[in-house]
N, C-alpha and C positions, 0 to 999 in steps of 0.2 A: 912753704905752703902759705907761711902768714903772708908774704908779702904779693904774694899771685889772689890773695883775697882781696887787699887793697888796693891791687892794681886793679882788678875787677870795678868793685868800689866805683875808682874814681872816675872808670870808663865809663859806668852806667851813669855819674854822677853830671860826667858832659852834658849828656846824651838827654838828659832830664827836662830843661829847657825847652828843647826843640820839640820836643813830645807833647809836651805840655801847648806849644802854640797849634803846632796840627789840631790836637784833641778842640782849643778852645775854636780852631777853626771850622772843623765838620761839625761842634756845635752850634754855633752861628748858621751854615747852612742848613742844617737841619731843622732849626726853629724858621727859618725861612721859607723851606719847601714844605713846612708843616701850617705856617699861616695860609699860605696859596692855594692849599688845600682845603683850610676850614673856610677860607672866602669862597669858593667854587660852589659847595656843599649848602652854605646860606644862599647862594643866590640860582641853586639848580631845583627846577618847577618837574619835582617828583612823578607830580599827577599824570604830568605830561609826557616824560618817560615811559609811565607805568601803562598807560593808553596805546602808546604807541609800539612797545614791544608784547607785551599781550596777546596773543593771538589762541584761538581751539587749534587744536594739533591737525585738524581738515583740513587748517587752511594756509599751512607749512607747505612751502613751495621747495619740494628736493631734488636734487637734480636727476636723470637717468640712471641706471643702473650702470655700470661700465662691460663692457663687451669681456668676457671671460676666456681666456685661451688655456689649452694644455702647454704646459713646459713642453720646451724641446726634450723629447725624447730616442732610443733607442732600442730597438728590438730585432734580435738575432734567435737562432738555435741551433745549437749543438748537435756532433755528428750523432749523438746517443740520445736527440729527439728532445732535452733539456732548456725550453722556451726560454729566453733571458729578457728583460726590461730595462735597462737601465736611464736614469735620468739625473743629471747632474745638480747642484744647489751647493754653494759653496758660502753659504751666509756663515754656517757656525761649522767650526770642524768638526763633522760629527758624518759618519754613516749608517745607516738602516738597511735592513734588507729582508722580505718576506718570502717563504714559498709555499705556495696553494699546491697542497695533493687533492688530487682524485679519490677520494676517502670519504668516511664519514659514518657516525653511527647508525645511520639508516639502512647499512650494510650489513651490520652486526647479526649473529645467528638470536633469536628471540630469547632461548635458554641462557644465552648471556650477554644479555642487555647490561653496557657499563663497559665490557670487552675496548669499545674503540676508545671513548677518555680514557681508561685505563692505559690502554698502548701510547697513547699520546702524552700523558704523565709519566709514566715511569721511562719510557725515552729520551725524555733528559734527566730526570731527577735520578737515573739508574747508571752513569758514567757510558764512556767508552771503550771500546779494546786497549784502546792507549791512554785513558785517563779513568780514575776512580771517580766516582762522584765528589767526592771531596776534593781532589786535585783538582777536576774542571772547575766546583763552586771558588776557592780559592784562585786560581789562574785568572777568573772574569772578577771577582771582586777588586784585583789587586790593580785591574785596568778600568774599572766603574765601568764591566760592559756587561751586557747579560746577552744569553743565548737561551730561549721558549722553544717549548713546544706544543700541541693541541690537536685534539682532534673532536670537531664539533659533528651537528646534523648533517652536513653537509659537504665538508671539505676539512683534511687535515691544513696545518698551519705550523710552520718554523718558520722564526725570524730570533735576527740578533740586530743587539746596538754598541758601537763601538766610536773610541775617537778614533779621527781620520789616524792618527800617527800609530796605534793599536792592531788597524785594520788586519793587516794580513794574519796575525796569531789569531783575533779573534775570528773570522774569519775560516780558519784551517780548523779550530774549535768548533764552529758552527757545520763543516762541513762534516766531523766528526761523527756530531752526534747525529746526521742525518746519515750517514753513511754506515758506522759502526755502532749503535749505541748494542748493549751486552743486556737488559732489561733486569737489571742485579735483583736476587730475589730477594731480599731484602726489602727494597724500595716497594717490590711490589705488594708483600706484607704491609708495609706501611699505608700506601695507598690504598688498600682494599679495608682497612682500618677506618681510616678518614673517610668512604666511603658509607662502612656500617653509620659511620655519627652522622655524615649525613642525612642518611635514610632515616634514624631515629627522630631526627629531629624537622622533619620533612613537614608537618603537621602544626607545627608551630608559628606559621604566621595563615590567615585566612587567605587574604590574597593569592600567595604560591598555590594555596588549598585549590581557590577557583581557577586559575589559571590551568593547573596540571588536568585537572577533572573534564575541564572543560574543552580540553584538546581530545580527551577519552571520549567525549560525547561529541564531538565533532567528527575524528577519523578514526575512533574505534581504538578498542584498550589495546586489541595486537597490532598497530598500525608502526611503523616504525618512526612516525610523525607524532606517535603519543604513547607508544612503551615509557615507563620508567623502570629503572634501578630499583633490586629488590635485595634481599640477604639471599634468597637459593640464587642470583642469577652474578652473584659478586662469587660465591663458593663454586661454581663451577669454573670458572676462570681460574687457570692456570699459567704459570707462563710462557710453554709451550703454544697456546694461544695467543699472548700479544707476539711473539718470534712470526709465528705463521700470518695472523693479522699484519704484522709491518710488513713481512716479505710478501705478502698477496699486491701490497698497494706501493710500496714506496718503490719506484724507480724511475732514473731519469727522465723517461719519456712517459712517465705520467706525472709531471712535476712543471708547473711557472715558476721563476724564480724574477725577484723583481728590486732590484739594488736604488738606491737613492740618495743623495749626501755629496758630500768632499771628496773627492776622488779624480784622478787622471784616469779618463776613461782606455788608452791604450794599457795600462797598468791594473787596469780591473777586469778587463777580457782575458787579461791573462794569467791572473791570479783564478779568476771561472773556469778559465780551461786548464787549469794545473788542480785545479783542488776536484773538479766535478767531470774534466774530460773524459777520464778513462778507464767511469764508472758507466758499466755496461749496459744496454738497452735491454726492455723482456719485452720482444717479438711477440710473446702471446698476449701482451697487457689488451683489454677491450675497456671501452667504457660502462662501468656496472649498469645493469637494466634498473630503472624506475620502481617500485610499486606502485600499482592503478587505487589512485584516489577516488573514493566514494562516500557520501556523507552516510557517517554511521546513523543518526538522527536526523528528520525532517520535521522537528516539531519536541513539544516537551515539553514539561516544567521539573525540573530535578532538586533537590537540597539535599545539602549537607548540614544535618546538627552540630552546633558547636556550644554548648550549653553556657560556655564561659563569655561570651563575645555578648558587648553591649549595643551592636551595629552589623548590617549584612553585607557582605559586599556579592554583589549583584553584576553577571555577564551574559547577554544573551548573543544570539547572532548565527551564522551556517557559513558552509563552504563556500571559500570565496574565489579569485584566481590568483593569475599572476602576472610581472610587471609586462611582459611583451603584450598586453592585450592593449589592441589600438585605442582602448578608450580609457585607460589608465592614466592618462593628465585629467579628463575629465572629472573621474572617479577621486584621485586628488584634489581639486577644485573642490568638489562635493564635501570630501574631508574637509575642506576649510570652512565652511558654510557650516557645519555641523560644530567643529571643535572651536576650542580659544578663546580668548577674550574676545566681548565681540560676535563669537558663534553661537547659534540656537540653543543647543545643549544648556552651557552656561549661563546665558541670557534666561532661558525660560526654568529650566529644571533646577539649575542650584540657585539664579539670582531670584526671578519672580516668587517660585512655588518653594524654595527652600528646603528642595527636598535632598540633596546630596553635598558631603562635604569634597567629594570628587564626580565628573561626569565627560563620557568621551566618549563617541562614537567613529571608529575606520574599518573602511576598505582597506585593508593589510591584505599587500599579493607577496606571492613568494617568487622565486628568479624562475625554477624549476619543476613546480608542483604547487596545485591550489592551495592560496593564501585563506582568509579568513576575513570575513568581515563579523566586527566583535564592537559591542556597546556594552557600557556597563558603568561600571561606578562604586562608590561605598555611601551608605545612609544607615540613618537610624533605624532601630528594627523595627519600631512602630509607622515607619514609613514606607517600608518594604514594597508594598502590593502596591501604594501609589507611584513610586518613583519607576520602578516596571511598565505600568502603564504610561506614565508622563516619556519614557525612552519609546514606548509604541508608538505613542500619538505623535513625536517627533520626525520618526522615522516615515509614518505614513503622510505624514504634513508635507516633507523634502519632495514628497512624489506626487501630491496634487497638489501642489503652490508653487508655483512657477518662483523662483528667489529672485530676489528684488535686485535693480543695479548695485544697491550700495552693497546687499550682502555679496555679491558676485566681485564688484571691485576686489573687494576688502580680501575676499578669500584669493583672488588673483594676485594681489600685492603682496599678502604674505607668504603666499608660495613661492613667487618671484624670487622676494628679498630675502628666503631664509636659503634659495636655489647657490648662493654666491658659499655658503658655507661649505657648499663640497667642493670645494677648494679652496681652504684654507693655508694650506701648506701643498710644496711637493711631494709627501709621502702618502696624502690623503688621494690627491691626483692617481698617484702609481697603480695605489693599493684599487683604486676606481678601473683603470683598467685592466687589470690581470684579474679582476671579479668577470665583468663583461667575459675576454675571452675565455674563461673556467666554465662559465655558461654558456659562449654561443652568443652574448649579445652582440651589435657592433659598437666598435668604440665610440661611436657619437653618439650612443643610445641616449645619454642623458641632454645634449643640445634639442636632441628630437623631439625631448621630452618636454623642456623650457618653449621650446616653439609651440608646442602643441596648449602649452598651459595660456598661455597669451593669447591665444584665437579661441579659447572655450568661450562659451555663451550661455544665457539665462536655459536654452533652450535645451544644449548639451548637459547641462545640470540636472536636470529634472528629466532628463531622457535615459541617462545611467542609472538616475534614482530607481526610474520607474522598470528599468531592467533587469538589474543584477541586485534590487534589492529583494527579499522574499520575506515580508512580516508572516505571512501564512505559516515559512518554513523555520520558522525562528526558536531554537534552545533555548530552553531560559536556567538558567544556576542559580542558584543562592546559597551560599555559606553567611548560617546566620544561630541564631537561638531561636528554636521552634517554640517555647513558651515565650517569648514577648513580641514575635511576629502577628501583631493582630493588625487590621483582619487578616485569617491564616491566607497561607500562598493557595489554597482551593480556590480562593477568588479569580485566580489567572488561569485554572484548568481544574477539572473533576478530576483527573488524578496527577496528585503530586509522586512523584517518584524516589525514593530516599538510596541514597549514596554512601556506604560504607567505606569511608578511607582508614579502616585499620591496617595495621601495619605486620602482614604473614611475617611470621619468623622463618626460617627455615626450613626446620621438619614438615611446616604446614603445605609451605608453596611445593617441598619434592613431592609430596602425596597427593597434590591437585593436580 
């Protein structure tokens, strides 16, 4: 050992010299490429520099937007009426895969509002016929893949993520729990749990406050567009219920499934048609019927007391439509005129008159049933009554002031340039189409749309303003503190209408 030290030693001790000349070498150049530098620097005329790159961000010359295309894709359907999508991306080994039911809580019976998330929840967190909950959570962690489920207002939702090299397990997993989940009653205790807290706690931020209130006074408290979740309406659910709720809606021919990622696609048609072939069609599935939208309010001033809050936050607005209406780029357009940096809103009500620390007014359509056109904001509660009227006078301004070139660019440009973000990836693409066909749009809906945004005019602005806006017919909300609202909210209407958001227990709601 001692002498493998020494030989060490005197290896390194060669080696010492030559070291030593490199080192004193790259210090020589470096004091040299460092003089060359400090000479530059003395004799470079800053001013002159500084003048000449300079410029207001107006007068930034950027090039065109680049022409946007869909990935090549693929779309089939199975003999049992199971739509398929597929589109390929081979950047990272990884797959994705979504599928849109025909669902949704707007379907749910009124006595039990919560029914459809609940089925949606406990459908994966509740195992399958062949896996425990625990076994599937364990099987997907062990491969960093996960397998959701959901069911929103409007359409259920299962997808999973998996690496390309996992696919088929996760996959047959995925297929599991859309096919066999067992609704473990267990999970569903649990969930209905989680539920109560949330309703407890429902009341705890003002915002949610106005938001939720504000859809009650827009399409009415039994609307299935503005029921919430109550304690009698979570104890009537059983789960005999979510059984009957998933067998009402879940089958292949009310199902888009829309795959995306790393994959050989003759090896993925055939893993679809192994996992999902020769699950059975229901001949009697129809498309659930609508409920007929009608504004529950055409006018109003409404508040909610919140004795604790040092500020109001304030929504007015009425029924609005939705996206297929031909004048929906317009009505966009119009959004941008009104919001953003730049937009009136901000410009005049929070920057000039300082009256709000948020302010934003849209025409918000929905795919399938009138949307909402909703302004609003939060301010101080000594501001309340004026920040209300300054969101009037705004509103009635968009429709007898013609908007000026630059506000019209400006809203054009950044509708344009925000237009490129829905398609950011290939999954966002997918996920774009199988939305369309779930509603009926056509796939080009949104190029139709980008064209239509680029030919509006000052004149189309102020012609949707003056159409589909209704200040006449306009709600108005406030969640605020009734003693420091001066002047009170009577200023905006002889009668103010007060809002009870207490929270029925049980006993109460079964006896009403």
């Amino acid at each position: 050992m001692q002498r493998y030290k020494l030989k060490g030693k005197r290896q390194m001790a060669l080696k010492i010299p030559s070291f030593k000349l490199k080192l004193h070498k790259s210090k020589r150049l470096f004091y040299a490429v460092m003089l060359s530098v400090a000479c530059l620097l003395l004799t470079f005329n800053f001013s002159l520099a500084a003048t000449a790159a300079a410029k207001h961000y107006t007068e930034l010359e950027l090039p065109p937007l680049p022409e946007i295309k869909i990935p090549k894709n693929e779309r089939f359907v199975l003999q049992n009426g199971l739509v398929v999508y597929l589109m390929e991306d081979h950047d990272l080994p990884l797959v994705n895969g979504t599928v849109l039911v025909r669902t949704g809580s707007r379907w749910e019976p009124g006595d039990k509002v919560g029914l459809a998330g609940l089925t949606g929840e406990v459908m994966r967190t509740g195992g399958t016929k062949k896996h425990s909950p625990d076994q599937l959570n364990e099987m997907l962690e062990q491969r960093a893949a996960a397998v959701e489920t959901s069911i929103s207002e409007a359409t259920g939702n299962a997808s999973f993520q998996s690496l390309s090299e996992d696919l088929e397990t996760v996959f047959g997993l995925f297929a599991e729990v859309l096919r066999e989940p067992v609704f473990a009653q267990s999970k569903l205790d649990l969930a209905k749990t989680q539920a109560r807290g949330s309703i407890a706690r429902r009341n705890d931020d003002p915002e949610s406050i106005a938001s939720r209130e504000f859809q009650k006074l827009i399409y009415g408290k039994d609307s299935p567009y503005a029921r919430t979740i109550e304690y009698g309406t979570v104890d009537n659910i059983s789960r005999e219920d979510l059984l009957q709720f998933y067998q009402q809606y879940f089958h292949p021919n009310n199902m888009i499934l829309g795959i995306v990622g790393d994959f050989e696609p003759q090896k993925m048609r055939s893993l679809i048609q192994a996992k999902f072939g020769d699950w059975r069609r229901n001949p009697q599935i129809t498309k659930p019927d609508l409920s007929e939208v009608t504004p529950a309010h055409t006018g109003g001033v409404f508040f909610v007391n919140q004795p604790q809050l040092t500020q109001s936050s304030v929504l007015i607005g009425h029924l609005g439509g939705k996206f297929n209406n031909p004048d929906y780029a317009a009505l966009d357009v119009m959004n941008g005129v009104l919001n953003g940096f730049g937009g009136r809103l901000l410009n005049e009500v929070r920057s000039r008159q300082g009256l709000a620390y948020s302010v934003y007014g849209y025409w918000s359509p929905r795919f399938d049933y009138p949307g909402m056109f909703i302004a609003g904001g939060q301010t101080r509660s000594d501001a309340t009554v004026q920040f209300v009227k300054a969101l009037q006078a705004e509103i009635k301004r968009i429709q007898a002031q013609p908007v000026t070139a630059n506000e019209l660019a400006f809203a054009k440009e950044s509708t344009l340039n925000s237009f490129v973000f829905n398609f950011q990836d290939p999954s966002q693409t997918l996920s774009r189409l199988m939305r369309y066909e779930y509603y009926g749009y056509p796939a080009d809906f949104l190029f139709r749309y980008q064209k239509a945004v680029a030919t509006t005019t000052e004149a189309d602005v102020q012609r949707v303003a003056r159409e589909y806006l209704k200040p006449e017919n306009m709600v108005t909300l406030v969640v605020g503190n009734q003693t420091t609202i001066k002047p009170p909210l009577t200023q905006l209407a002889a009668q103010v209408t007060p809002i009870d958001v207490t929270i029925p227990d049980s006993q109460s709601q079964a006896k009403s």
